[in-house]
C-alpha positions as CSV (number, residue, x, y, z in Angstrom):
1,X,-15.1,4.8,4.3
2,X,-12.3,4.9,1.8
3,X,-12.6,2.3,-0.6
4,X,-8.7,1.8,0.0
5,X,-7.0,0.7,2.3
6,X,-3.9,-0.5,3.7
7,X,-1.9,-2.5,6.5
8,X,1.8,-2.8,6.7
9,X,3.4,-5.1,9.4
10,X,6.9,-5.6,9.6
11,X,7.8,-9.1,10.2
12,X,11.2,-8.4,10.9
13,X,10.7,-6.7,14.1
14,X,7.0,-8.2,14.9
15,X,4.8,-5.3,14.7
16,X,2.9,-2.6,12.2
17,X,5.6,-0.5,9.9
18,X,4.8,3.0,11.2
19,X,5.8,6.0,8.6
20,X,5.6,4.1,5.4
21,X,5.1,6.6,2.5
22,X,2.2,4.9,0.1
23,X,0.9,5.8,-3.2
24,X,-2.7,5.1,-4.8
25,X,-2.2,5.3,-8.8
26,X,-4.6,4.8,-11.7
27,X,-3.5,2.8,-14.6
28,X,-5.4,3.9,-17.5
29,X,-4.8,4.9,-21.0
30,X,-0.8,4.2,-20.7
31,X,0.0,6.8,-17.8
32,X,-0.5,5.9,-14.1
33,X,-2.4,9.0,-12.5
34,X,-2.3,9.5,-9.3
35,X,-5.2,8.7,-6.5
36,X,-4.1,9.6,-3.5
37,X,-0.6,9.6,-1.0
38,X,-0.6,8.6,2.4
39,X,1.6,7.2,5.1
40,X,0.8,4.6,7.5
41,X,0.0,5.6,11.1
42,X,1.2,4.0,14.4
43,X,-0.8,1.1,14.2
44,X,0.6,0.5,10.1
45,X,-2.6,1.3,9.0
46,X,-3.8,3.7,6.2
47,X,-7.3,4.4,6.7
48,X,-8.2,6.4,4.1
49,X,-6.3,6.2,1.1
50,X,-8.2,7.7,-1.6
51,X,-11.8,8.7,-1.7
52,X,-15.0,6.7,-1.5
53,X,-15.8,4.9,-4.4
54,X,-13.0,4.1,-7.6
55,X,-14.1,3.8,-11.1
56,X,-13.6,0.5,-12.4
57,X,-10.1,-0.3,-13.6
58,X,-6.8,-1.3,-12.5
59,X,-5.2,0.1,-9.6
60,X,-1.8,0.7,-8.3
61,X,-0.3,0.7,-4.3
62,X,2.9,1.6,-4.0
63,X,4.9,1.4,-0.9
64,X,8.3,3.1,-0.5
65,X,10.1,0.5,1.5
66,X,13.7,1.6,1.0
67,X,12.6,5.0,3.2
68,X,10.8,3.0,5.9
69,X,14.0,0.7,6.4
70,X,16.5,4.0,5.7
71,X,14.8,5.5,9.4
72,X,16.5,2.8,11.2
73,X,19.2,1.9,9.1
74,X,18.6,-1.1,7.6
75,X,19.1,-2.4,4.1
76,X,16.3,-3.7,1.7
77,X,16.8,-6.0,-0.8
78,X,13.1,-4.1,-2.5
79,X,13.1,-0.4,-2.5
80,X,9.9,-0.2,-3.3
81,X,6.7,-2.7,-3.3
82,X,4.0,-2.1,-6.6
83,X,0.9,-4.4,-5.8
84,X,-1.8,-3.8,-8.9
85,X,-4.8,-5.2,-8.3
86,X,-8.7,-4.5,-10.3
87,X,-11.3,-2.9,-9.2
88,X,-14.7,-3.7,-10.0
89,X,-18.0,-2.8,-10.2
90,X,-19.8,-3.0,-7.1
91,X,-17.2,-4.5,-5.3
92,X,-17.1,-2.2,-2.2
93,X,-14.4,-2.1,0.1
94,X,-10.6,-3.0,-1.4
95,X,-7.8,-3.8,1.6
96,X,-4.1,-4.4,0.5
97,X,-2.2,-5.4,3.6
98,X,1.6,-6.0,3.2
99,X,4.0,-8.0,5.3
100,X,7.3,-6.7,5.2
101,X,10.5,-7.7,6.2
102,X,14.0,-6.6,4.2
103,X,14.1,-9.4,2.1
104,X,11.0,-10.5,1.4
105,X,7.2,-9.4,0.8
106,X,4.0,-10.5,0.8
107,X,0.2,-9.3,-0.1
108,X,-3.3,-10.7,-0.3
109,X,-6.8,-9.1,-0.6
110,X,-7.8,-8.2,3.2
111,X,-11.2,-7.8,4.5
C-alpha cells in the first residue's frame, strides 16, 4: 500500500470529485521535489499516490481545484488546495481526504 493517500468529495454536489489532478511534493532543502501525480478515480479516491514508505520530512498534496470545477463550469473561489503535512518515522499509512465545494475547503488526517 501506498503510504499516500487521498479522498476528495464534493460537497457541493454530494458525492466524490472524480478527475481531480493531484500532486505529492517533497519540501526539503528550499525546492519542493516532486513525489508522485495522480488523479482521483470515480469513487474520489487516489489509491496509490506515491510509493510505499516516505522518508521522514514534510510533505506536500496539491489539488488543482480550478480544473475539476472548469469541467463543469463552475467558478472557484481556490484554484488550487496545498495541504502540508509531516511525516514521521514509523508512522505508516498517511490519508489526506479533502471536502470540496467552490468556496470553501476542508482537510483532516484520515485513517
Amino acid at each position: 500500500m501506498s503510504t499516500v493517500t487521498t479522498h476528495v468529495l464534493d460537497t457541493s454536489l454530494g458525492r466524490p470529485a472524480a478527475g481531480v489532478p493531484v500532486r505529492l511534493e517533497h519540501l526539503a532543502g528550499g525546492e519542493p521535489s516532486l513525489v508522485a501525480e495522480a488523479s482521483t478515480d470515480d469513487d474520489g479516491r487516489v489509491r496509490e499516490l506515491g510509493p510505499d514508505g516516505l522518508r521522514p520530512g514534510t510533505y506536500r498534496v496539491t489539488f488543482d481545484t480550478a480544473a475539476y470545477f472548469a469541467r463543469s463550469g463552475q467558478r472557484t473561489f481556490y484554484p488550487e488546495v496545498a495541504v502540508s503535512f509531516l511525516i514521521e518515522p514509523a508512522d505508516g499509512h498517511y490519508h489526506v481526504p479533502l471536502i470540496l465545494s467552490p468556496f470553501a475547503y476542508s482537510t483532516y488526517r484520515g485513517s
